[in-house]
PDB file of N, H, CA, C and O in Angstrom:
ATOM      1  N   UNK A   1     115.606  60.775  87.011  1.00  0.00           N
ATOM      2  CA  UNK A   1     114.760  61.941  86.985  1.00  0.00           C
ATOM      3  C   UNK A   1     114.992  62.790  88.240  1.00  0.00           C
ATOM      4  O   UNK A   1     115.123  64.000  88.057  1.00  0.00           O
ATOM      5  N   UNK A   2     115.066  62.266  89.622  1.00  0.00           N
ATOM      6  H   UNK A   2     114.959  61.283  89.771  1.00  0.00           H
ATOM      7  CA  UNK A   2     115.493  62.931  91.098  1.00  0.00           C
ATOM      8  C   UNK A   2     116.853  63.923  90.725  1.00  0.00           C
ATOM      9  O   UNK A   2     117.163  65.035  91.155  1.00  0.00           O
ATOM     10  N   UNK A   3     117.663  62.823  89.522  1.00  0.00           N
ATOM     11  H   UNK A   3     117.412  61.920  89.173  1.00  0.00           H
ATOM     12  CA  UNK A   3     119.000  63.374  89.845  1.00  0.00           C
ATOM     13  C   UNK A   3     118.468  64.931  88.768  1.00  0.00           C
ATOM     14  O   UNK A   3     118.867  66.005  89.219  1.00  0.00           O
ATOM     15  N   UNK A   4     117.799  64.978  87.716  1.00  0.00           N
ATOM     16  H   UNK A   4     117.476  64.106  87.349  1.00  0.00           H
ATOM     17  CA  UNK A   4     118.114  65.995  87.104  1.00  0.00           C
ATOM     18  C   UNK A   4     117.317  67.210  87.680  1.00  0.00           C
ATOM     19  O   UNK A   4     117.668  68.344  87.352  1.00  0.00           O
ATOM     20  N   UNK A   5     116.127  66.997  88.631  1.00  0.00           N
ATOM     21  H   UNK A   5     115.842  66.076  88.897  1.00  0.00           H
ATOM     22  CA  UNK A   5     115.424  67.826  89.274  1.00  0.00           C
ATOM     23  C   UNK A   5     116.481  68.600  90.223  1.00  0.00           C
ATOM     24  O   UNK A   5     116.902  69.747  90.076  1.00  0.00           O
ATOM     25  N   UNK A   6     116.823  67.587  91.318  1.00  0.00           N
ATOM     26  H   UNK A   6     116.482  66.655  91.437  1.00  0.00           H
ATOM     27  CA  UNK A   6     118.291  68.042  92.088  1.00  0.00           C
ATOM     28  C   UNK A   6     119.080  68.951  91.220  1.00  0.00           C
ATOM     29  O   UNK A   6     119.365  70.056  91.682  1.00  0.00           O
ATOM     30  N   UNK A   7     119.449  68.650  90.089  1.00  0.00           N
ATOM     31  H   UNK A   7     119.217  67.753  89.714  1.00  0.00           H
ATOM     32  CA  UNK A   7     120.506  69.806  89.676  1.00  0.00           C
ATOM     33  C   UNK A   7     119.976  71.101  89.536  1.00  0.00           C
ATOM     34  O   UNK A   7     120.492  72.202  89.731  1.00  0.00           O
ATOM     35  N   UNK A   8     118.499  70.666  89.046  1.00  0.00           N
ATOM     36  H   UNK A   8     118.080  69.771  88.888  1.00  0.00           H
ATOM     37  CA  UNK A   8     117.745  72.104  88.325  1.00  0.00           C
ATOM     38  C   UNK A   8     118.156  72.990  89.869  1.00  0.00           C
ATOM     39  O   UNK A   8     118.896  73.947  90.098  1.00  0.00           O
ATOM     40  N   UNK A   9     117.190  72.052  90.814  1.00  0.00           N
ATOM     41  H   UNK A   9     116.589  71.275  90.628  1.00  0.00           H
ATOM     42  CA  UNK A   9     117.191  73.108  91.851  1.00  0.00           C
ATOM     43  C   UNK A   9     117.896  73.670  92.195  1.00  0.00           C
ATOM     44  O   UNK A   9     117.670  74.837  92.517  1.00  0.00           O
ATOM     45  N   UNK A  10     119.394  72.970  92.320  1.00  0.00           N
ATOM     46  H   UNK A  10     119.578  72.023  92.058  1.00  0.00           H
ATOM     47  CA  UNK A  10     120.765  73.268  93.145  1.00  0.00           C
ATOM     48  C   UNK A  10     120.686  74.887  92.002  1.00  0.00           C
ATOM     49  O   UNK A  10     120.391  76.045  92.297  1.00  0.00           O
ATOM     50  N   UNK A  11     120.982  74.431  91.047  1.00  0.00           N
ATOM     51  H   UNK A  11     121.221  73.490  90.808  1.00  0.00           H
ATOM     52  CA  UNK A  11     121.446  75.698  89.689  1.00  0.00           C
ATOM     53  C   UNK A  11     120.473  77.280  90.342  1.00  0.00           C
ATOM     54  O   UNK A  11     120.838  78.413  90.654  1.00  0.00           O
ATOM     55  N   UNK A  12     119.428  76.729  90.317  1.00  0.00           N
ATOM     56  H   UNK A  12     119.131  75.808  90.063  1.00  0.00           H
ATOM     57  CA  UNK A  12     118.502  77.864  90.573  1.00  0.00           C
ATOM     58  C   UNK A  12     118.705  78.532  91.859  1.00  0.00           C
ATOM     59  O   UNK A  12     118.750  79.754  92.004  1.00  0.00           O
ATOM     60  N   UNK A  13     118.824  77.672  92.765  1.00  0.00           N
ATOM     61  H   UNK A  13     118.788  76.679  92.646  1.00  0.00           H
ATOM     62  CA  UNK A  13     119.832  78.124  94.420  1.00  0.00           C
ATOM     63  C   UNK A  13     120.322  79.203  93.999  1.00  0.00           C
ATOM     64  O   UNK A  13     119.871  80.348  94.001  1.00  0.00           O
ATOM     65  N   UNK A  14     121.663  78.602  93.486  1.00  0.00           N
ATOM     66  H   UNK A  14     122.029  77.671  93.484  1.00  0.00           H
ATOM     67  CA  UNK A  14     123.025  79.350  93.080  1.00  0.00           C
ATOM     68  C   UNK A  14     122.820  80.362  92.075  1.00  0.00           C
ATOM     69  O   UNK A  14     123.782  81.131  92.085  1.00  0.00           O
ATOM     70  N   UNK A  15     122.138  80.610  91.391  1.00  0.00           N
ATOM     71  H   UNK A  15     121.357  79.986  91.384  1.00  0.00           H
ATOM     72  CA  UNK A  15     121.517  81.950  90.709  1.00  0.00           C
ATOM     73  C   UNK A  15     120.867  83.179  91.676  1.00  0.00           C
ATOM     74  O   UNK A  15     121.046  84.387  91.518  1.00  0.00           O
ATOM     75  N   UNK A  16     120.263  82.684  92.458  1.00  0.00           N
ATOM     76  H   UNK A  16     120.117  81.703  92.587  1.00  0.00           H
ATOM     77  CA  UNK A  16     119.888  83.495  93.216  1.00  0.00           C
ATOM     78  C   UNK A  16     120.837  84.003  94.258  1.00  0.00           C
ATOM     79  O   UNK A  16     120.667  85.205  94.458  1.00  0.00           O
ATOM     80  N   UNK A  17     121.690  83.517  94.913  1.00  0.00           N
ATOM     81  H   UNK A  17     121.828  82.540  94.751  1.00  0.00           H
ATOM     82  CA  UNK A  17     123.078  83.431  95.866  1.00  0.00           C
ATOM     83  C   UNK A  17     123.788  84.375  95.162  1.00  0.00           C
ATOM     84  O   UNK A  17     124.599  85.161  95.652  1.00  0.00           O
ATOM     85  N   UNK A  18     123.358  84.254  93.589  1.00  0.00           N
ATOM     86  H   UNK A  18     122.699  83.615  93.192  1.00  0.00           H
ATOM     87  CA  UNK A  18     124.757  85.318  93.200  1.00  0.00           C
ATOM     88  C   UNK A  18     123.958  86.574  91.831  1.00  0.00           C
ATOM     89  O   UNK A  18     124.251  87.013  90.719  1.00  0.00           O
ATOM     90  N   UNK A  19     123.189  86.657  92.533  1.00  0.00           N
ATOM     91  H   UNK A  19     122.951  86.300  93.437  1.00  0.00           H
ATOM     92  CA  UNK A  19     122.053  87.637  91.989  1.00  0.00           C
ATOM     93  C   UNK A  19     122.505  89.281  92.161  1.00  0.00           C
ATOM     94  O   UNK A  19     122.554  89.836  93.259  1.00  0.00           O
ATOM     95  N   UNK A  20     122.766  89.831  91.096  1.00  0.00           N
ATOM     96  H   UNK A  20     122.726  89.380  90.204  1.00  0.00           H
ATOM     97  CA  UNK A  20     123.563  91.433  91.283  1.00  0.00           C
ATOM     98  C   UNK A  20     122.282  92.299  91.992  1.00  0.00           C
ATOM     99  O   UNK A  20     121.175  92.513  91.497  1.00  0.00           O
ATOM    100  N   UNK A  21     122.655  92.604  92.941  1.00  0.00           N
ATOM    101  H   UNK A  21     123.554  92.431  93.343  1.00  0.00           H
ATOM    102  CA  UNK A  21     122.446  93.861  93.758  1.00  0.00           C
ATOM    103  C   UNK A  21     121.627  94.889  92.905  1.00  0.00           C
ATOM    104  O   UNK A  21     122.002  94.686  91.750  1.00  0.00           O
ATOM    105  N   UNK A  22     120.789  95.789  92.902  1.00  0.00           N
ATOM    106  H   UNK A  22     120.484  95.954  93.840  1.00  0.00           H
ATOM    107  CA  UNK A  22     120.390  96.909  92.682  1.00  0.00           C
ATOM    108  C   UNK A  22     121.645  97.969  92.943  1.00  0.00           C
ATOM    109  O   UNK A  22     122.116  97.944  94.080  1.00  0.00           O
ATOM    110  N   UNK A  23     122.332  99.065  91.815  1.00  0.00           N
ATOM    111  H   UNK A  23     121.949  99.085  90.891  1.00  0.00           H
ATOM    112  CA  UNK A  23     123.062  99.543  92.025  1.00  0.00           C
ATOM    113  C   UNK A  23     122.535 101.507  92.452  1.00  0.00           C
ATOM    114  O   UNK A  23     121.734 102.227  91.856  1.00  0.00           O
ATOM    115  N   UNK A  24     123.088 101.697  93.239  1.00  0.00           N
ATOM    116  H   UNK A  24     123.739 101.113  93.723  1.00  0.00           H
ATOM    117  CA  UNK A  24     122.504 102.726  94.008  1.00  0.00           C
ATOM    118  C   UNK A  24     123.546 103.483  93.770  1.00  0.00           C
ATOM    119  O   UNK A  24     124.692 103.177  93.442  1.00  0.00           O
ATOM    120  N   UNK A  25     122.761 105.091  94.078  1.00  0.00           N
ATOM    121  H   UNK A  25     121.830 105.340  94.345  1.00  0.00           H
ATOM    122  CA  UNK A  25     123.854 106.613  94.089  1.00  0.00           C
ATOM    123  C   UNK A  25     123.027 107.273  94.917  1.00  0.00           C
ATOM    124  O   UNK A  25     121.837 107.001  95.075  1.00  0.00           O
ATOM    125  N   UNK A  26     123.830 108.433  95.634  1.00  0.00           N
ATOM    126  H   UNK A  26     124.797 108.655  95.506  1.00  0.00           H
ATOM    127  CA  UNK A  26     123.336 109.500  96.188  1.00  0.00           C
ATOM    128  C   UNK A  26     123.326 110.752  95.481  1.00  0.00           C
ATOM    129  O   UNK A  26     124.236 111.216  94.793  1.00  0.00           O
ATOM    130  N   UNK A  27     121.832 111.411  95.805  1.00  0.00           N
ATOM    131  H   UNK A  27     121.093 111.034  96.364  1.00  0.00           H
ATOM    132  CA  UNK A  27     121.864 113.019  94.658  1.00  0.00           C
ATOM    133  C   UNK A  27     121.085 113.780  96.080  1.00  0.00           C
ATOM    134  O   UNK A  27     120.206 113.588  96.921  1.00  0.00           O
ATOM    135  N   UNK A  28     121.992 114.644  95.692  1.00  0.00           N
ATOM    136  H   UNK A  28     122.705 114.800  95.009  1.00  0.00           H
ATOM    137  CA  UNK A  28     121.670 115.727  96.725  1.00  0.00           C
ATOM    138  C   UNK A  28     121.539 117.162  96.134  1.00  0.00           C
ATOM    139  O   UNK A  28     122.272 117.484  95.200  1.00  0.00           O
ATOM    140  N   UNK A  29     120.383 118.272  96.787  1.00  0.00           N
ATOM    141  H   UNK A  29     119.787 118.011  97.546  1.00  0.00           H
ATOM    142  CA  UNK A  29     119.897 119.328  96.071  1.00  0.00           C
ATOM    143  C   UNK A  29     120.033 120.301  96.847  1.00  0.00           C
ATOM    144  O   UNK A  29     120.261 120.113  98.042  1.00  0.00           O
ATOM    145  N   UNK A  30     119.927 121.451  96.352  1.00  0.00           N
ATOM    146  H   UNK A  30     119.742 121.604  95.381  1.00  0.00           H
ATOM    147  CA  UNK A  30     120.004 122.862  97.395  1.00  0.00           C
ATOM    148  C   UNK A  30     118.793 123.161  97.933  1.00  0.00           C
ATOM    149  O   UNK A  30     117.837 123.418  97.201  1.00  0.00           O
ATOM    150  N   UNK A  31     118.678 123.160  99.538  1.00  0.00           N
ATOM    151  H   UNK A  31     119.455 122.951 100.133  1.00  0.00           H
ATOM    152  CA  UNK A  31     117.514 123.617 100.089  1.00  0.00           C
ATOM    153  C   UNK A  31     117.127 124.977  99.759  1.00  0.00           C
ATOM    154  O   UNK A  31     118.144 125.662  99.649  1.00  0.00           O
ATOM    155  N   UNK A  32     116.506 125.366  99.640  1.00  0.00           N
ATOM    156  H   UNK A  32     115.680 124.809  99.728  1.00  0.00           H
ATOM    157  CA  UNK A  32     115.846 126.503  99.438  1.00  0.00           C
ATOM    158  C   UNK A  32     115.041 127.063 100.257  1.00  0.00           C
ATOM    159  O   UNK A  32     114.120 126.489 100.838  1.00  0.00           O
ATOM    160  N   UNK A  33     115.517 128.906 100.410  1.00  0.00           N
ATOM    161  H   UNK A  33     116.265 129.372  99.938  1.00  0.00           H
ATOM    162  CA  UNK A  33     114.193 129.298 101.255  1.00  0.00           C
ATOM    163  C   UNK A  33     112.907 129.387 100.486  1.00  0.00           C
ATOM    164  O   UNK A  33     112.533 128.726  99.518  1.00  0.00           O
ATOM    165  N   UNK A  34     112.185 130.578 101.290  1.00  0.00           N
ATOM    166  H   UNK A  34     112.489 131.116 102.076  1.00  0.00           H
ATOM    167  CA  UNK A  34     110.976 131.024 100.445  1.00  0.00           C
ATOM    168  C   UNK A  34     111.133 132.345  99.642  1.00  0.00           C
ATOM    169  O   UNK A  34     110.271 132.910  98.968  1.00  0.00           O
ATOM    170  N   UNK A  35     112.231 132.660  99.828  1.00  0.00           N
ATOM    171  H   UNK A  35     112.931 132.201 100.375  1.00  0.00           H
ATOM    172  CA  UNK A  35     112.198 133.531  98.707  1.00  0.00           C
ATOM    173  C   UNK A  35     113.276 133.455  97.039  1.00  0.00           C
ATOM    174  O   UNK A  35     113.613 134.118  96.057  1.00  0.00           O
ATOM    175  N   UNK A  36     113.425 132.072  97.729  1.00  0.00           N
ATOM    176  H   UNK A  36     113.152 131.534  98.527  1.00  0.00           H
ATOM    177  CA  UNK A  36     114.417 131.262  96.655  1.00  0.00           C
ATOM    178  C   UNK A  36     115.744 131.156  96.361  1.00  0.00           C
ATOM    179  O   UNK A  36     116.395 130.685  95.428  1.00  0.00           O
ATOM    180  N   UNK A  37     115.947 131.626  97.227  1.00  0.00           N
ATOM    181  H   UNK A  37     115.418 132.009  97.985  1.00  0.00           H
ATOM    182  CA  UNK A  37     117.739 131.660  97.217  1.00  0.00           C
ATOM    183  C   UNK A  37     118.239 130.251  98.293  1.00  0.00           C
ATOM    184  O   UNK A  37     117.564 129.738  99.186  1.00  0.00           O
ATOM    185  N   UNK A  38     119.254 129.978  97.964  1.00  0.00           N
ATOM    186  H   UNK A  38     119.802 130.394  97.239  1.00  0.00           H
ATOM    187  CA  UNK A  38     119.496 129.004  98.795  1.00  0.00           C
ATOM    188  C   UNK A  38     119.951 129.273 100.621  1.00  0.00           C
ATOM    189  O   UNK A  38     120.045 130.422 101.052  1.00  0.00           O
ATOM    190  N   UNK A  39     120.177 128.127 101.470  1.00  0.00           N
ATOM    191  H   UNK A  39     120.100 127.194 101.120  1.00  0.00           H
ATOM    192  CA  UNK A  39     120.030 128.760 103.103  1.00  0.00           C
ATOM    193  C   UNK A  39     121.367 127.800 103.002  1.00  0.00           C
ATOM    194  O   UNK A  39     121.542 126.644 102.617  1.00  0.00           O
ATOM    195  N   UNK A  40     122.297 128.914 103.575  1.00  0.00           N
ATOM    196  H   UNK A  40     122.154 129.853 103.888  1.00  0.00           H
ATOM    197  CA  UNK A  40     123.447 128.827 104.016  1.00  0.00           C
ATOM    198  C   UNK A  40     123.489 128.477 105.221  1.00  0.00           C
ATOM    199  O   UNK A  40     122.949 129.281 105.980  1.00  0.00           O
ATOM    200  N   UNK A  41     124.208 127.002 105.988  1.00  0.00           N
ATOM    201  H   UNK A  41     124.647 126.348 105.371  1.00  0.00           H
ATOM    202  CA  UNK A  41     124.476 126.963 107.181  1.00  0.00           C
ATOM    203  C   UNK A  41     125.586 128.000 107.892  1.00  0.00           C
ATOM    204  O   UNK A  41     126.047 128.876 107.160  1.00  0.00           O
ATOM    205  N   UNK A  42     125.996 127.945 109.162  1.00  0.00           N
ATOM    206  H   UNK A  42     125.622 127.234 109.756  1.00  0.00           H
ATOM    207  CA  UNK A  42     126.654 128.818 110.019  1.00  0.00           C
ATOM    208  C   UNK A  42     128.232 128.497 109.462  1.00  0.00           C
ATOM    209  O   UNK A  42     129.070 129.293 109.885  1.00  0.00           O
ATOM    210  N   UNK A  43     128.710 127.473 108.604  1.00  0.00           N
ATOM    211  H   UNK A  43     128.029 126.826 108.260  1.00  0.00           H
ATOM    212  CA  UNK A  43     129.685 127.712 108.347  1.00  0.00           C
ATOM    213  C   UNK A  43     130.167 128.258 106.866  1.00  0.00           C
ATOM    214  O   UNK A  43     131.228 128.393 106.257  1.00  0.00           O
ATOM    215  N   UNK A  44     128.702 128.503 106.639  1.00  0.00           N
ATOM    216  H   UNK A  44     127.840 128.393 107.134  1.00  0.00           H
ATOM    217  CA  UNK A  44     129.713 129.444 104.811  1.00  0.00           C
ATOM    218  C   UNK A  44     128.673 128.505 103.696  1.00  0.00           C
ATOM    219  O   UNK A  44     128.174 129.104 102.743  1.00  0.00           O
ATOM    220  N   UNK A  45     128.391 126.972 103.902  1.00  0.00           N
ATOM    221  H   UNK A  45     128.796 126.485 104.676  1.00  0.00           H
ATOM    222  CA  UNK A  45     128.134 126.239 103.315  1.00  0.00           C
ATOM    223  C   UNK A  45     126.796 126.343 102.993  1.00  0.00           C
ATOM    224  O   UNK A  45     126.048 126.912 103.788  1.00  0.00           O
ATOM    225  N   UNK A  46     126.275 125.790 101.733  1.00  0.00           N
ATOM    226  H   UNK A  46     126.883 125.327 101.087  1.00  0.00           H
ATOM    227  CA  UNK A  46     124.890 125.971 101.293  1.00  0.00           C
ATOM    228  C   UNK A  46     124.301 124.428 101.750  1.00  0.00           C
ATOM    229  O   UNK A  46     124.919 123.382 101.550  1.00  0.00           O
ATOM    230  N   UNK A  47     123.265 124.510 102.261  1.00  0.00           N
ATOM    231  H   UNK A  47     122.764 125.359 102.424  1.00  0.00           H
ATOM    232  CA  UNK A  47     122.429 122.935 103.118  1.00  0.00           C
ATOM    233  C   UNK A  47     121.815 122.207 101.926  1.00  0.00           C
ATOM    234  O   UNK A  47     121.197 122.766 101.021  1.00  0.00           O
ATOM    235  N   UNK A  48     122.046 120.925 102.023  1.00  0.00           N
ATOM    236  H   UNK A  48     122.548 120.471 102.759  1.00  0.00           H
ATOM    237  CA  UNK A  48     121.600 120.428 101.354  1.00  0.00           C
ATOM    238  C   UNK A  48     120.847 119.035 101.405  1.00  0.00           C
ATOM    239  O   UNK A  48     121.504 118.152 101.956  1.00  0.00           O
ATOM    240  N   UNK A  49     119.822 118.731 101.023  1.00  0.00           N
ATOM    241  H   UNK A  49     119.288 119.449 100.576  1.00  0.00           H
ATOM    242  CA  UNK A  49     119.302 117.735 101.131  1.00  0.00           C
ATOM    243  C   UNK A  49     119.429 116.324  99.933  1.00  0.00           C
ATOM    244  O   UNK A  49     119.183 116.583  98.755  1.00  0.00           O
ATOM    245  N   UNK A  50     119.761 115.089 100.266  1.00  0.00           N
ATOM    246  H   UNK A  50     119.961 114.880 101.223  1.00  0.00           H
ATOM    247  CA  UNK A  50     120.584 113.857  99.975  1.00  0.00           C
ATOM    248  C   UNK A  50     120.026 112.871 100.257  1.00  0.00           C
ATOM    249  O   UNK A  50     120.045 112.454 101.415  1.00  0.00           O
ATOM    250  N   UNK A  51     119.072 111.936  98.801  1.00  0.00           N
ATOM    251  H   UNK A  51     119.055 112.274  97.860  1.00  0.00           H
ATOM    252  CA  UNK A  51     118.587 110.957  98.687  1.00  0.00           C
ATOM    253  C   UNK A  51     119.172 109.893  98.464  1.00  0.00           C
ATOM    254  O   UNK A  51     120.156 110.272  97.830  1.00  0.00           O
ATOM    255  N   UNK A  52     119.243 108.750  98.559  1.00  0.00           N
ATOM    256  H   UNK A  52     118.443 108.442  99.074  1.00  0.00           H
ATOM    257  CA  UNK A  52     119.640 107.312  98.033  1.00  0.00           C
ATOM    258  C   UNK A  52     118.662 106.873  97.252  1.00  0.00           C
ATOM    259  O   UNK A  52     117.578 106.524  97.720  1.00  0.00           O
ATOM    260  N   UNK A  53     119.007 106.838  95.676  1.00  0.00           N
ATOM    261  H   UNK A  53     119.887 107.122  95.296  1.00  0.00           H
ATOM    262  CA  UNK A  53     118.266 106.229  94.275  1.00  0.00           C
ATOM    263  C   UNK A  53     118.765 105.270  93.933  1.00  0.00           C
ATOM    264  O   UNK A  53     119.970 105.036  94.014  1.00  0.00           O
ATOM    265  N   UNK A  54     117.905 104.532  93.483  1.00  0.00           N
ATOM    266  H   UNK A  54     116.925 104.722  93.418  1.00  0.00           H
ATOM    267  CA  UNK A  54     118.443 103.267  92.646  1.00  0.00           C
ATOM    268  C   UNK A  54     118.631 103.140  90.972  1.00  0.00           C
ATOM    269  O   UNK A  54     117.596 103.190  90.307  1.00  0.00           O
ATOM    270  N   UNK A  55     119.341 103.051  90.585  1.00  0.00           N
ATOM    271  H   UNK A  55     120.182 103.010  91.125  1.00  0.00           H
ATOM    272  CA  UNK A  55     120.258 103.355  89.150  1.00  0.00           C
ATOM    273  C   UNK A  55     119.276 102.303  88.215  1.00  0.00           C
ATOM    274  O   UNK A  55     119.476 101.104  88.407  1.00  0.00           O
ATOM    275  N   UNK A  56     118.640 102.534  87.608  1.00  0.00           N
ATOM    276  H   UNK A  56     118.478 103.508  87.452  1.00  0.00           H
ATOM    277  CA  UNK A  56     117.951 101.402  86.933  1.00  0.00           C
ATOM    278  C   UNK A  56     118.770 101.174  85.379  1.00  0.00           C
ATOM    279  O   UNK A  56     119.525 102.040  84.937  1.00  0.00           O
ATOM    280  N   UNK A  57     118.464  99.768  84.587  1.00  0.00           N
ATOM    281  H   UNK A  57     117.850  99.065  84.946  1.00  0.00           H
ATOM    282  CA  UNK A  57     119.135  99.734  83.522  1.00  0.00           C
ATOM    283  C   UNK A  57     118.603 100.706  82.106  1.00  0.00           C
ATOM    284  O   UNK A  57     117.416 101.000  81.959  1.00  0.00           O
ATOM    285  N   UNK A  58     119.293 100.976  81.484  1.00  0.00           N
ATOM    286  H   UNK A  58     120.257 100.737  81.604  1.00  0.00           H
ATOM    287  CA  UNK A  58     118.648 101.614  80.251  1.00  0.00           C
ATOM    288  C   UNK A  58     119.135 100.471  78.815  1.00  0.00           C
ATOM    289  O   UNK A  58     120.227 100.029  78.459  1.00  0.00           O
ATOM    290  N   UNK A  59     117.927 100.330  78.356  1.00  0.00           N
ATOM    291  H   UNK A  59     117.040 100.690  78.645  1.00  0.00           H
ATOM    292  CA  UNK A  59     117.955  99.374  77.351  1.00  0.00           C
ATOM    293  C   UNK A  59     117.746 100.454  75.978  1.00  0.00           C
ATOM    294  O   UNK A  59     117.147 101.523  75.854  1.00  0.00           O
ATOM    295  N   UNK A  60     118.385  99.783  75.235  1.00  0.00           N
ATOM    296  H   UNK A  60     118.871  98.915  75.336  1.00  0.00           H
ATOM    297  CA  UNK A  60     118.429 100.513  73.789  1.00  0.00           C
ATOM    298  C   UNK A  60     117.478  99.838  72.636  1.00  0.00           C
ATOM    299  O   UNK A  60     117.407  98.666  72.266  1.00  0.00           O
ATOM    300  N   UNK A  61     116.831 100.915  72.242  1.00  0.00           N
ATOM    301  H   UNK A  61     116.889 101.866  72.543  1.00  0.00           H
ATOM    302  CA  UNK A  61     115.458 100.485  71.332  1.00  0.00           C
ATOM    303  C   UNK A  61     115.693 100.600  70.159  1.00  0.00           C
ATOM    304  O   UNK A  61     116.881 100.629  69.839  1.00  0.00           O
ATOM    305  N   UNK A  62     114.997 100.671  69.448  1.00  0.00           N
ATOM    306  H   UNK A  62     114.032 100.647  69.708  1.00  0.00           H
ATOM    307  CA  UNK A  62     115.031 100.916  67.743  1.00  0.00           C
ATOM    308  C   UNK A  62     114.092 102.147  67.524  1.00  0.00           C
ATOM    309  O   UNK A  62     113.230 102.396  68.367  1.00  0.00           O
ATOM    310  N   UNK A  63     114.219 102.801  66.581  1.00  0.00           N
ATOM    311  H   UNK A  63     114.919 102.598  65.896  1.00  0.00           H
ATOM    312  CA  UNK A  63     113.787 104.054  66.315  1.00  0.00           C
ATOM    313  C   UNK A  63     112.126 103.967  65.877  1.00  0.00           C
ATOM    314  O   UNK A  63     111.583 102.899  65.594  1.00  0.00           O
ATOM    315  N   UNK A  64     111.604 104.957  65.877  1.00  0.00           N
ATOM    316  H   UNK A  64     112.045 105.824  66.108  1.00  0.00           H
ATOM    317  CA  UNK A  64     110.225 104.616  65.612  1.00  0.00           C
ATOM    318  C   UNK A  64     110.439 104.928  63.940  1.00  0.00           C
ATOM    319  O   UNK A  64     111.144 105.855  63.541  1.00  0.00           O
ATOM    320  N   UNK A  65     109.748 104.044  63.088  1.00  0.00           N
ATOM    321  H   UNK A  65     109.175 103.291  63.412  1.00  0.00           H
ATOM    322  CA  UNK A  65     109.925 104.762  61.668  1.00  0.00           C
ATOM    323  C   UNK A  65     108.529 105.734  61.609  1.00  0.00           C
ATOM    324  O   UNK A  65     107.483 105.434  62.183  1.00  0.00           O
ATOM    325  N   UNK A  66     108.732 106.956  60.797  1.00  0.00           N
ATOM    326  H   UNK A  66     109.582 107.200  60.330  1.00  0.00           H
ATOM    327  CA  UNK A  66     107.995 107.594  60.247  1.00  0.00           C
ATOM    328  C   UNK A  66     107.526 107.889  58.922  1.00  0.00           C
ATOM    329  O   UNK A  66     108.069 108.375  57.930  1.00  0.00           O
ATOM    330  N   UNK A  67     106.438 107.488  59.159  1.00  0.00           N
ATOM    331  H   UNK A  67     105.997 107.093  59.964  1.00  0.00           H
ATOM    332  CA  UNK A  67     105.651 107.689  57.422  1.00  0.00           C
ATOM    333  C   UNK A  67     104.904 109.154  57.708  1.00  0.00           C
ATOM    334  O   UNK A  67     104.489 109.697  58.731  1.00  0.00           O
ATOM    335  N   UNK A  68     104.950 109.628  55.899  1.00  0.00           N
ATOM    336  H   UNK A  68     105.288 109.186  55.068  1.00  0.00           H
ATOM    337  CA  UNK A  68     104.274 111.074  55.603  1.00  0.00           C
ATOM    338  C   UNK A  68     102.933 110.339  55.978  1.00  0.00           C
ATOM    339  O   UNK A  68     102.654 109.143  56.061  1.00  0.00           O
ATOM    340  N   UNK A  69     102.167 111.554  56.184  1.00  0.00           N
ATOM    341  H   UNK A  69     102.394 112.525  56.116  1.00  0.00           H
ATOM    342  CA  UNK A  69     100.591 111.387  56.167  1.00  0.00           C
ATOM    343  C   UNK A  69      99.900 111.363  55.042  1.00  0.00           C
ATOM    344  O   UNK A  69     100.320 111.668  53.926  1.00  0.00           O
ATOM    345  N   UNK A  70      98.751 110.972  55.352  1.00  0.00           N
ATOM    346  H   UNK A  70      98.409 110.724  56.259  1.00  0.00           H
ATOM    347  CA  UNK A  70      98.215 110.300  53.882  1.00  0.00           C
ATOM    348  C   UNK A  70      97.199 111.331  53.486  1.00  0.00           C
ATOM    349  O   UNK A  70      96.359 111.648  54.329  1.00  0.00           O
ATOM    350  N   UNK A  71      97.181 111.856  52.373  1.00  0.00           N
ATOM    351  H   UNK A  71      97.864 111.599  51.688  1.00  0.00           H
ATOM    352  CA  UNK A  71      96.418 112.681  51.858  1.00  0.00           C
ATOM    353  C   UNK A  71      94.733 112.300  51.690  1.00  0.00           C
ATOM    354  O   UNK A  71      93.964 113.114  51.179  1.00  0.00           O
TER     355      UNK A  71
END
């Protein structure tokens, strides 16, 4: 019984040791003044501001069925 607990645990270790990362991107947007146009830095370039998001999974569903309404 020690020995099969030992394995569970070891297994569960090693699942976690090799557990995928959260996969991340950067999105970046045009600053804007107040009168809405974008603000050009001193070299030509439009400024921009640049978050780090985390990419979440998208799972695929089944459609909702639709019934007529009932009189």
């Amino acid at each position: 019984m020690k020995k099969i607990l030992l394995a569970l645990a070891i297994f569960g270790l090693t699942n976690l040791a090799y557990a995928e990362e959260p996969k991340t991107k950067q999105v970046c947007t045009d600053v804007k003044g107040k009168d809405g146009k974008p603000v050009i830095n001193k070299d030509g370039t439009t400024k921009q501001t640049c978050k780090t998001i985390k990419v979440h999974k998208k799972y695929d569903g089944t459609a909702v069925p639709t019934t007529p309404p009932k009189k």
